[in-house]
Structure formats: structure tokens, C-alpha cells
C-alpha positions as CSV (number, residue, x, y, z in Angstrom):
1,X,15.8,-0.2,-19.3
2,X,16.5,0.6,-15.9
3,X,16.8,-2.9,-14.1
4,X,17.2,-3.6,-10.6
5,X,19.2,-7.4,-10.2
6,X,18.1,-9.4,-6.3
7,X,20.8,-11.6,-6.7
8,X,22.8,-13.4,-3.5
9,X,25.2,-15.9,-5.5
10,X,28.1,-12.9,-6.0
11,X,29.4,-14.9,-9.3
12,X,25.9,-14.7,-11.4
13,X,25.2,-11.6,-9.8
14,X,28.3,-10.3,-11.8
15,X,27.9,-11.9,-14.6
16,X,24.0,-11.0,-15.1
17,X,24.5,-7.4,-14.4
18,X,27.7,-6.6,-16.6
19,X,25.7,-8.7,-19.4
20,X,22.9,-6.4,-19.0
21,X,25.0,-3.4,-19.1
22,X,26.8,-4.4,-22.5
23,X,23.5,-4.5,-23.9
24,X,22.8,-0.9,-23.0
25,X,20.9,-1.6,-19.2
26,X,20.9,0.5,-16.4
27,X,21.5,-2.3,-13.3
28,X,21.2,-2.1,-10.0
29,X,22.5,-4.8,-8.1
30,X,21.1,-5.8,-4.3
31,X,22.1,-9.1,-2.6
32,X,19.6,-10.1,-0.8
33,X,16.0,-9.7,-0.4
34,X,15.1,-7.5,2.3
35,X,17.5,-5.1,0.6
36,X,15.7,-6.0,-2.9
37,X,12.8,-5.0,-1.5
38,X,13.5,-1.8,-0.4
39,X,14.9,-1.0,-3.5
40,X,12.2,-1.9,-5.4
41,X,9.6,-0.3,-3.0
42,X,11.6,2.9,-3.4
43,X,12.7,3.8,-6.5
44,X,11.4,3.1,-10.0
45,X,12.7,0.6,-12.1
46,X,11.6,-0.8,-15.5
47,X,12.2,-4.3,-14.3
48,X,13.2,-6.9,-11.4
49,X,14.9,-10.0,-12.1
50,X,15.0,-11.7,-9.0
51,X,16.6,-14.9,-7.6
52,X,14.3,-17.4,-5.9
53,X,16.4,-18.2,-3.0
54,X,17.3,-15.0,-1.3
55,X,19.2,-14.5,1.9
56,X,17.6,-11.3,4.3
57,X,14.4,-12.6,5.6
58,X,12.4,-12.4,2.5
59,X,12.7,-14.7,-0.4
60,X,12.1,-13.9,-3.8
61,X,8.3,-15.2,-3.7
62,X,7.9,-13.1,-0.7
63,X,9.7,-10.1,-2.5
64,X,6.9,-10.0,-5.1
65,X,3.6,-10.9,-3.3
66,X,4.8,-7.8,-1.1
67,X,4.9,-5.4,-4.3
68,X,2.1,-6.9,-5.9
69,X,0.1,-6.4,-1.7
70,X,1.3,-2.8,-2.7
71,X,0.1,-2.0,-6.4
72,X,3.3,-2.1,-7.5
73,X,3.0,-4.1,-11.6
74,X,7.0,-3.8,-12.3
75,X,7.3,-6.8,-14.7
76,X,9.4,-9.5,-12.8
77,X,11.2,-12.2,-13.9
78,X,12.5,-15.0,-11.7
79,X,15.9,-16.7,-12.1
80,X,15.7,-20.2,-9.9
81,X,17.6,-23.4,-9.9
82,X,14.1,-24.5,-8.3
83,X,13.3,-25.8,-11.9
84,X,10.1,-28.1,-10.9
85,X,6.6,-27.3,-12.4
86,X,4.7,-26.6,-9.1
87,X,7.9,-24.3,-8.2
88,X,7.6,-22.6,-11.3
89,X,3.6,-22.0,-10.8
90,X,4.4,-20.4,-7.5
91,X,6.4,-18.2,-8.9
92,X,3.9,-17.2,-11.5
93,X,1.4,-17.1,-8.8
94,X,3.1,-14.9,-6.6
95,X,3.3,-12.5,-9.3
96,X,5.9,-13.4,-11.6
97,X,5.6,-12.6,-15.3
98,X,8.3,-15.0,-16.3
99,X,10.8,-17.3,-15.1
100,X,14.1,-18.9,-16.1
101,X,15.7,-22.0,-14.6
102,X,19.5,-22.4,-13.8
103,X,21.7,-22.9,-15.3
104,X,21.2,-20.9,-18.1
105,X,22.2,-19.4,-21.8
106,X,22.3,-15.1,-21.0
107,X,21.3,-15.3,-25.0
108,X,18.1,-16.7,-23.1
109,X,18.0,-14.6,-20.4
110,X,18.5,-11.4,-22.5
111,X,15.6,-12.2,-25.0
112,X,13.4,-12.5,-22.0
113,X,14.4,-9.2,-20.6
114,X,13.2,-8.1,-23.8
115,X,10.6,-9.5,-24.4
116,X,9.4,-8.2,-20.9
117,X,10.7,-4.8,-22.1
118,X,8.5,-4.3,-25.1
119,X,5.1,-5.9,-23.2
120,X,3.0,-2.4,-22.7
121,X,2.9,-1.0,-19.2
122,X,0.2,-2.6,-16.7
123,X,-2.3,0.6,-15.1
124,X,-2.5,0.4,-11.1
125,X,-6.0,-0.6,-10.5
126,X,-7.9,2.6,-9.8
127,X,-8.8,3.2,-6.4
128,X,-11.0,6.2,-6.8
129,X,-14.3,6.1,-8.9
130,X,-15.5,10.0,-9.6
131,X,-18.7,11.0,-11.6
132,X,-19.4,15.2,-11.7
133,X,-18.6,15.9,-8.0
134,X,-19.1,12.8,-6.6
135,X,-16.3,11.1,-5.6
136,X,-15.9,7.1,-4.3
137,X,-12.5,6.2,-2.4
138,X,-11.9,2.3,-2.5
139,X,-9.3,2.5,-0.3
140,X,-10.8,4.8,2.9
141,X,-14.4,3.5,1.6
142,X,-15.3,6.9,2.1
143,X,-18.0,8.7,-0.5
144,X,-17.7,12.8,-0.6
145,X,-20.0,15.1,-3.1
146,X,-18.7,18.4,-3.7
147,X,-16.1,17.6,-1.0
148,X,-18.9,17.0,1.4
149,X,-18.6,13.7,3.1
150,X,-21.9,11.8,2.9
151,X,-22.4,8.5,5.0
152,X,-23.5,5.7,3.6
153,X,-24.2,1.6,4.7
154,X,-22.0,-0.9,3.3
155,X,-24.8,-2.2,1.1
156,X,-25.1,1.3,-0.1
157,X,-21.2,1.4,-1.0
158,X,-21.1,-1.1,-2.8
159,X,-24.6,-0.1,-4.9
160,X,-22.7,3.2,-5.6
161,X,-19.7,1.7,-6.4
162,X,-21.4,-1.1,-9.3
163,X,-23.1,2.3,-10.5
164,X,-19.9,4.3,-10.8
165,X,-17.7,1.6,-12.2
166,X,-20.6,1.5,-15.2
167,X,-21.2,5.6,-15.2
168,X,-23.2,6.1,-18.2
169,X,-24.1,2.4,-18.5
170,X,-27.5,0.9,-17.5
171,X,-26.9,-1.3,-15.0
172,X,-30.0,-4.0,-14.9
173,X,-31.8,-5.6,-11.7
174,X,-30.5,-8.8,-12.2
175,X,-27.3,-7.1,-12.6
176,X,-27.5,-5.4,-8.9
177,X,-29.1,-8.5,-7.6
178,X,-25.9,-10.5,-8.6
179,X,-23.1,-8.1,-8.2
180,X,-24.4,-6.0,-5.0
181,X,-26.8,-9.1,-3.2
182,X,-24.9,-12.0,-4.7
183,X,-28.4,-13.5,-5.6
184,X,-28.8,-15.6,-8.7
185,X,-32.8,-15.7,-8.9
186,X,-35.2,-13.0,-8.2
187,X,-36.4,-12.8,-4.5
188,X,-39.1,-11.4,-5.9
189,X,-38.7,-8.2,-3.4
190,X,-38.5,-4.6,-3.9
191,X,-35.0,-5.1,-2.1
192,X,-33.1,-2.5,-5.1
193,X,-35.4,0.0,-5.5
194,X,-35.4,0.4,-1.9
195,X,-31.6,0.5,-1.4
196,X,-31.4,2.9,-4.5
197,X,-34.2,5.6,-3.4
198,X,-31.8,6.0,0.2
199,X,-28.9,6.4,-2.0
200,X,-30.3,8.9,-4.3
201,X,-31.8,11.4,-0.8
202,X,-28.3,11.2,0.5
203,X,-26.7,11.5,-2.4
204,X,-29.1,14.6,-3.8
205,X,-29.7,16.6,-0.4
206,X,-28.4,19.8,-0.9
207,X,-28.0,19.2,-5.0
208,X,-30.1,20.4,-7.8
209,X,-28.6,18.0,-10.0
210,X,-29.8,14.4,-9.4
211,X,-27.2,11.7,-10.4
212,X,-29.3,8.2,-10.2
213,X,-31.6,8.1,-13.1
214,X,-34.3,5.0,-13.8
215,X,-34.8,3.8,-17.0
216,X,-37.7,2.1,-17.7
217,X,-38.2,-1.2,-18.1
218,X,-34.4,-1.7,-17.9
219,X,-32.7,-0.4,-14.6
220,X,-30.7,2.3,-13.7
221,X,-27.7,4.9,-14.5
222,X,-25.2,7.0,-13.0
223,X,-24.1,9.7,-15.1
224,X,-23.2,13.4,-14.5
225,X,-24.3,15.4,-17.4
226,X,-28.5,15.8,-17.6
């Protein structure tokens, strides 16, 4: 695996890394966080074992949270002599898939490695939802069909999006009203059908193909093929 060591204390640094390498890692080794960071931002590695307590303006907490902000699933495990429960949790919270308190056994320390090693890799979320031609960005909240850009109401964006995340599904009323309305009871209102019959004339104009379908006495589906 190719590993990339935060590490400020020069001692364990050294000793971690040529550990790592006699057991047939790659290591790269940066001192403190900010540099960490901009390592780990910029090159691909197949995992960070990072030091709590990092000099550079950005602890290792920090370090994570700021990969995670950016999509970034690298498995990372902490090394701290912060050893306490709630510390630990933090850790964890932040983003951390394991961590290891100092002092400790590099028997230990390898077997975690490892162990994170062999865990299968974790998919970036997707942030683009595509059905035939129609095409939902999650990060621009932008919706185009055929690469024509159609507007559409927030409401409406996140209608489409329920639809497209369940293409091919049928996606109930009570489903929408929940997901889309964030209604637990029925208002008794035509609210949906409304909010789906603008979707489908913006959606549709211009299009032989229509892609909202109703199915009776159940809901409705997005799906691309007829």
C-alpha cells in the first residue's frame, strides 16, 4: 500500500515509517498538518495514519473533517496519546476509521494497517443523477435534458431528484409527501400531483419521449426506456 505518515514527533515518525517499509509499504512522511493536508489533497494514497496533535495550523481532527468536506474516503487511522473515550469518539467522528493510543506495540499498529488495507474501497457519493438524457447535478443544482438547461423551483428539484435516485422504482404519495414535503400525515391536498404535472411540461417540452409515468393506484416512476 501506498501510505502517507502526518507525524510531528521525528522519533515515531522514523520508526513508524521504516516499520512500514520493511513490511513492503510505500511511505510518505509529512510533519505537520497543513503539509499533511496538502499531501493528502493532492496525490493518491491508499491510506493516512495521522497523529492527533499536529503542529501547522491544522490538527489531525481538522486534517480529516477537511478531506471528508471534500469527498475524499482514504481510510484513516489515528495514532494519539489522547487515549480518553470522548477523545477517541472525536476522532471516529471526524472521520476516522480507526485509532490507536500511544504508546504502542508496531505488531499492533501493523495489523491495523491491514486490516484497513483489505476493507473494500468506499464509492464517492454520486453527485450526478442521469436517466436517458436527463441529467441532475447535485452539486450546481442545475437539471439539463439533452444538454438543454431547464429551470426548475427548489420543490421541483428535489421532486426530480427523489424520482431519479429511485429511476425505475415507484415512488408512492406518502413517499413524496415525506421525503420531498417532510409531511408525516396526508394534508389531504392535491399538493403532488400538482408539483409533478409542472415538472413533467418542463421536463417534456420539446420531447416526444415523456419520462414521468403514473401508476395507478400506487404513484409514480421515472424511467427512460417506454
Amino acid at each position: 500500500m501506498r501510505i502517507l505518515l502526518v507525524e510531528d514527533d521525528a522519533e515515531v515518525g522514523r520508526f513508524v515509517r521504516k516499520g512500514l517499509q520493511e513490511a513492503g509499504h510505500t511511505v510518505e512522511h509529512a510533519a505537520n498538518g497543513r503539509d499533511g493536508l496538502f499531501m493528502a489533497a493532492g496525490e493518491s494514497f491508499d491510506l493516512l495514519v495521522l497523529d492527533r496533535m499536529l503542529p501547522g495550523g491544522v490538527d489531525g481532527v481538522r486534517l480529516v473533517e477537511t478531506l471528508r468536506g471534500q469527498g475524499n474516503h482514504t481510510p484513516v487511522l489515528f495514532l494519539s496519546a489522547l487515549g480518553g473515550v470522548d477523545e477517541r469518539v472525536k476522532g471516529l467522528k471526524a472521520g476516522g476509521d480507526d485509532y490507536l493510543v500511544k504508546p504502542f506495540a508496531f505488531a499492533e499498529l501493523l495489523a491495523r494497517v491491514e486490516a484497513l488495507g483489505r476493507r473494500p474501497a468506499v464509492d464517492a457519493p454520486a453527485t450526478r443523477l442521469k436517466v436517458a438524457d436527463l441529467e441532475l447535478d447535485l452539486l450546481s443544482r442545475t437539471v439539463t435534458r439533452a444538454g438543454k438547461k431547464i429551470d426548475i423551483q427548489p420543490r421541483e428539484f428535489r421532486l426530480l431528484e427523489h424520482l431519479m435516485r429511485h429511476a425505475g422504482q415507484v415512488v408512492t404519495r406518502t413517499m413524496l409527501l415525506e421525503k420531498v414535503w417532510d409531511y408525516h400525515f396526508d394534508p389531504q391536498t392535491n399538493v403532488i400531483d400538482v408539483h409533478v404535472s409542472r415538472l413533467r411540461q418542463k421536463l417534456d417540452k420539446g420531447h416526444d419521449k415523456p419520462l414521468i409515468h403514473t401508476i395507478r393506484n400506487a404513484g409514480y416512476m421515472i424511467r427512460g426506456e417506454a
